[in-house]
Residue frames as a rotation matrix with the C-alpha (Angstrom) as fourth column:
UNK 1
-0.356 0.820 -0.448 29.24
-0.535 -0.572 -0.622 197.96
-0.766 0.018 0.642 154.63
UNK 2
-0.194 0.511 -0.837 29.01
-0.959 0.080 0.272 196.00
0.206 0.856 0.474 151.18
UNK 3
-0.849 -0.191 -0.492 28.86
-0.114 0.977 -0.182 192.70
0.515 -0.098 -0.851 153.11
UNK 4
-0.477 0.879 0.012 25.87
-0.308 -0.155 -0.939 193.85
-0.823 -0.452 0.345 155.37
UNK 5
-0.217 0.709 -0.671 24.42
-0.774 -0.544 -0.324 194.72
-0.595 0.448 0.667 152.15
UNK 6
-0.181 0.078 -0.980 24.92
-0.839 0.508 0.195 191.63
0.513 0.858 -0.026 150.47
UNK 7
-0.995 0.044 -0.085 23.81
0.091 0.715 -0.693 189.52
0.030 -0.698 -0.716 153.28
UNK 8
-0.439 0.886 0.148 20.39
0.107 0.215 -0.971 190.97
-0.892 -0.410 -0.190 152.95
UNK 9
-0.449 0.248 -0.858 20.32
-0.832 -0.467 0.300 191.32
-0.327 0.849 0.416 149.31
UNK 10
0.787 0.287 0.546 18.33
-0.157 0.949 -0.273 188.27
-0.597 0.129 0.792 147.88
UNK 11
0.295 -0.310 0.904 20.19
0.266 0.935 0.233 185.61
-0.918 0.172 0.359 145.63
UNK 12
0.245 -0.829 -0.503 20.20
0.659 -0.238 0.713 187.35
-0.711 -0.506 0.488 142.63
UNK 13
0.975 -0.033 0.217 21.12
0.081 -0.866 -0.494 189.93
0.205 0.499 -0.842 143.34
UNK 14
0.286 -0.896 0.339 24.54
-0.325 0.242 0.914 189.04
-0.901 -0.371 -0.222 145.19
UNK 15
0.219 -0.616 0.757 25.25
0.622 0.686 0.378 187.05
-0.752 0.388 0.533 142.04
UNK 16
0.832 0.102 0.545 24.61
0.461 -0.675 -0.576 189.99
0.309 0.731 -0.609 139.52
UNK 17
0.914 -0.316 0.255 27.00
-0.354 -0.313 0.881 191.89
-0.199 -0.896 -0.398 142.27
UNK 18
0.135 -0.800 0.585 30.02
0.133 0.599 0.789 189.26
-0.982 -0.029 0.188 142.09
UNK 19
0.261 0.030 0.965 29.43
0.838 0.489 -0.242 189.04
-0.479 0.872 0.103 138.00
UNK 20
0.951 -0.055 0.305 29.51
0.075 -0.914 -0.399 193.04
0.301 0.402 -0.865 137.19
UNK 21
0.799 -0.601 0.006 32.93
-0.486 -0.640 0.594 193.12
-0.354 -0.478 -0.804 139.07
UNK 22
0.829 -0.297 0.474 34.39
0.360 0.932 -0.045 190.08
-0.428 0.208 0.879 137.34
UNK 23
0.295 -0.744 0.600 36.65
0.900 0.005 -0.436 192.11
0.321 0.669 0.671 134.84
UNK 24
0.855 -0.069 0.514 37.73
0.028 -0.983 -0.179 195.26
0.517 0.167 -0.839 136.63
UNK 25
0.262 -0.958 0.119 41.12
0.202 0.175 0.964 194.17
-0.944 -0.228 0.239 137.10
UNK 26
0.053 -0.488 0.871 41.64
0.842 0.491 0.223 193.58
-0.537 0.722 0.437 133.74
UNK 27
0.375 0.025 0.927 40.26
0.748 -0.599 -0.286 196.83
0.548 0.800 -0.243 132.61
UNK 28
0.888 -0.408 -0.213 42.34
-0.085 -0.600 0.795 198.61
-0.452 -0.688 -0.568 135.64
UNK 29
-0.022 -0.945 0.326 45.56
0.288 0.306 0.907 196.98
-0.957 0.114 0.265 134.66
UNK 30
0.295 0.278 0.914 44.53
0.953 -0.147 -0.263 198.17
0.061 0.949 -0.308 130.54
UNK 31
0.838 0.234 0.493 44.84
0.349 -0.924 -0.156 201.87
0.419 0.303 -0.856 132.01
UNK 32
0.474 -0.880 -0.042 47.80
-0.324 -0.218 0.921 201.62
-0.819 -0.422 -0.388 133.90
UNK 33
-0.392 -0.696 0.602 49.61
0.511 0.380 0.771 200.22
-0.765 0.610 0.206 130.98
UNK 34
0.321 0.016 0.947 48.24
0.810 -0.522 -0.266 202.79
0.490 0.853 -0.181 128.03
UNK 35
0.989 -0.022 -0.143 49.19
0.056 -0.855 0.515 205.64
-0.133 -0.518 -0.845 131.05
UNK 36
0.422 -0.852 0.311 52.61
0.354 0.470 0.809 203.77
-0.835 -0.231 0.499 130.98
UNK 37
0.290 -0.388 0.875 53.02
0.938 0.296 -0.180 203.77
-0.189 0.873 0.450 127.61
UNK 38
0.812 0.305 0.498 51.79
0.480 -0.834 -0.271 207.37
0.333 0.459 -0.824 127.00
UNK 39
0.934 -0.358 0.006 54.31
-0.166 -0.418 0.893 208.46
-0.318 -0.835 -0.450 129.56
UNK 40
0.222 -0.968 0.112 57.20
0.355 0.188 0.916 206.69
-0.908 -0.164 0.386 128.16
UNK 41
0.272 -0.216 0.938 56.62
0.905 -0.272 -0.326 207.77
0.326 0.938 0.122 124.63
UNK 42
0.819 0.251 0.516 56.85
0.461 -0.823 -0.331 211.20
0.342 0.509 -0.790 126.04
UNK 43
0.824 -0.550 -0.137 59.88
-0.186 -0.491 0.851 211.06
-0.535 -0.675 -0.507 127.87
UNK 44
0.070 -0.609 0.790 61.41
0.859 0.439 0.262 209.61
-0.506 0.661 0.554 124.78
UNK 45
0.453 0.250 0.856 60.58
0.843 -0.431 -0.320 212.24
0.289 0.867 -0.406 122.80
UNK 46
0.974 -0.172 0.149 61.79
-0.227 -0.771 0.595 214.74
0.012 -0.613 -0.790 125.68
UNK 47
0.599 -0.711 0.369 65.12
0.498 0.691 0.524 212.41
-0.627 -0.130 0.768 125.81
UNK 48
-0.001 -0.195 0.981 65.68
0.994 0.108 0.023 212.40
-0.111 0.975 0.194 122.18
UNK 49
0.854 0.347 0.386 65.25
0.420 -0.900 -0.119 216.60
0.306 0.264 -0.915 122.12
UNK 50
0.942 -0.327 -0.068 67.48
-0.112 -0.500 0.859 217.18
-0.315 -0.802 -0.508 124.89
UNK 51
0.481 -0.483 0.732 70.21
0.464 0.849 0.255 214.75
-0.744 0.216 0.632 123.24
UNK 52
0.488 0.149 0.860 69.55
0.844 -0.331 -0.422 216.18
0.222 0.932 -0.288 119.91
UNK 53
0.957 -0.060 0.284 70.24
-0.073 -0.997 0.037 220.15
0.281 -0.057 -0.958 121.24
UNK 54
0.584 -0.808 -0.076 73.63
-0.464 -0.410 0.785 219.05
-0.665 -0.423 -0.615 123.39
UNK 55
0.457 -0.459 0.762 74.86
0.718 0.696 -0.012 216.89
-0.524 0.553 0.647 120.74
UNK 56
0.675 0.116 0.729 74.70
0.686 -0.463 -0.561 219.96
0.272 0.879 -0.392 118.40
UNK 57
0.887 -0.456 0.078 76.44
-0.456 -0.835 0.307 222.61
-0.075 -0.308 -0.948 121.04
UNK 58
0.551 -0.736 0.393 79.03
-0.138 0.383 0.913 219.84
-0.823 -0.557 0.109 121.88
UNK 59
0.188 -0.248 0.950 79.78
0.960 0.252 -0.125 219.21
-0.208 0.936 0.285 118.04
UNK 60
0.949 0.060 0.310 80.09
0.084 -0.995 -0.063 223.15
0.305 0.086 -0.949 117.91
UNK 61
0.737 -0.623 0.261 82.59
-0.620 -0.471 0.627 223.55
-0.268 -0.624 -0.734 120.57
UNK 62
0.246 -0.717 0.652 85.07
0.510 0.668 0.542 220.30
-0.824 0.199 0.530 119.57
UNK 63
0.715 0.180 0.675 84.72
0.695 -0.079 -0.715 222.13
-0.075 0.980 -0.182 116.09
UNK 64
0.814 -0.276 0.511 86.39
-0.159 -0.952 -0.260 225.06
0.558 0.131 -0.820 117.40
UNK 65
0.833 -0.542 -0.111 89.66
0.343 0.349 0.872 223.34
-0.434 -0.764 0.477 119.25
UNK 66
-0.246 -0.952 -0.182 92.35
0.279 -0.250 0.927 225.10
-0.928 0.177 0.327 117.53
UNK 67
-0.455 0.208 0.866 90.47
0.638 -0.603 0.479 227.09
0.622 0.770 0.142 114.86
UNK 68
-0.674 0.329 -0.661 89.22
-0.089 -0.925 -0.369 230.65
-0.733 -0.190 0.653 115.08
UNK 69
-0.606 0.628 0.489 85.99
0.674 0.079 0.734 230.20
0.422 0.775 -0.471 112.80
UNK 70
-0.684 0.452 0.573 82.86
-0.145 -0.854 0.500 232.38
0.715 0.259 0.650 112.73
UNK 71
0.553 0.773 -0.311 80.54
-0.185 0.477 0.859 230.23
0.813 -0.417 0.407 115.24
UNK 72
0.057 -0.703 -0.709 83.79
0.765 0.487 -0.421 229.72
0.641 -0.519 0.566 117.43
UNK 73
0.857 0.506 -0.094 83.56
0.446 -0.640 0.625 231.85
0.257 -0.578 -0.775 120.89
UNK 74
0.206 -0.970 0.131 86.84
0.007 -0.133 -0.991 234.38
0.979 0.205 -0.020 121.18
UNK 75
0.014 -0.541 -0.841 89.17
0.907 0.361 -0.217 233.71
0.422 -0.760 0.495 124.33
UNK 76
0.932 -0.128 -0.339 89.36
0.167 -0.679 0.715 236.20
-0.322 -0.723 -0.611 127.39
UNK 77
0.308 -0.908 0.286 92.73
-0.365 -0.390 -0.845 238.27
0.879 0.156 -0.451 126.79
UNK 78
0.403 -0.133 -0.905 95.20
0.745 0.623 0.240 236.87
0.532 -0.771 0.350 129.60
C-alpha cells in the first residue's frame, strides 16, 4: 500500500517520506535498551532482597547447631 502511494506521490514528497524515517531505528533500539536497563535494575534489586532475607534465616539456623538459644527452634520430642 505505501509503495502505490509513493509511486503517485510527486518528488518531494517521496523524499520528505524516505528523510522523516531516517532515524527510527536508532530511536527504536534507544527504547529497547532504557526498557532493558529498567528491567535489569529491577531484578537486581529483587535479587539482592531475596539474597539479603535467606542469607539472614540461613545465618539464624547454622547459629543454632548445637546451642539452645532464644531465636533457636526447639526439637520434636522422639
Amino acid at each position: 500500500m505505501l509503495s502505490t502511494a509513493l509511486l503517485a506521490a510527486p518528488a518531494w514528497a517521496r523524499a520528505r517520506i524516505r528523510v522523516d524515517e531516517r532515524g527510527e531505528g536508532v530511536v527504536s533500539a534507544a527504547i529497547a535498551v532504557l526498557v532493558m536497563a529498567f528491567l535489569g535494575a529491577a531484578m537486581y534489586v529483587g535479587f539482592k532482597q531475596t539474597l539479603g532475607s535467606a542469607q539472614k534465616k540461613t545465618d539464624t539456623q547454622v547459629a543454632c547447631i548445637g546451642a539452645s538459644g532464644p531465636d533457636c527452634p526447639v526439637p520434636p520430642p522422639p
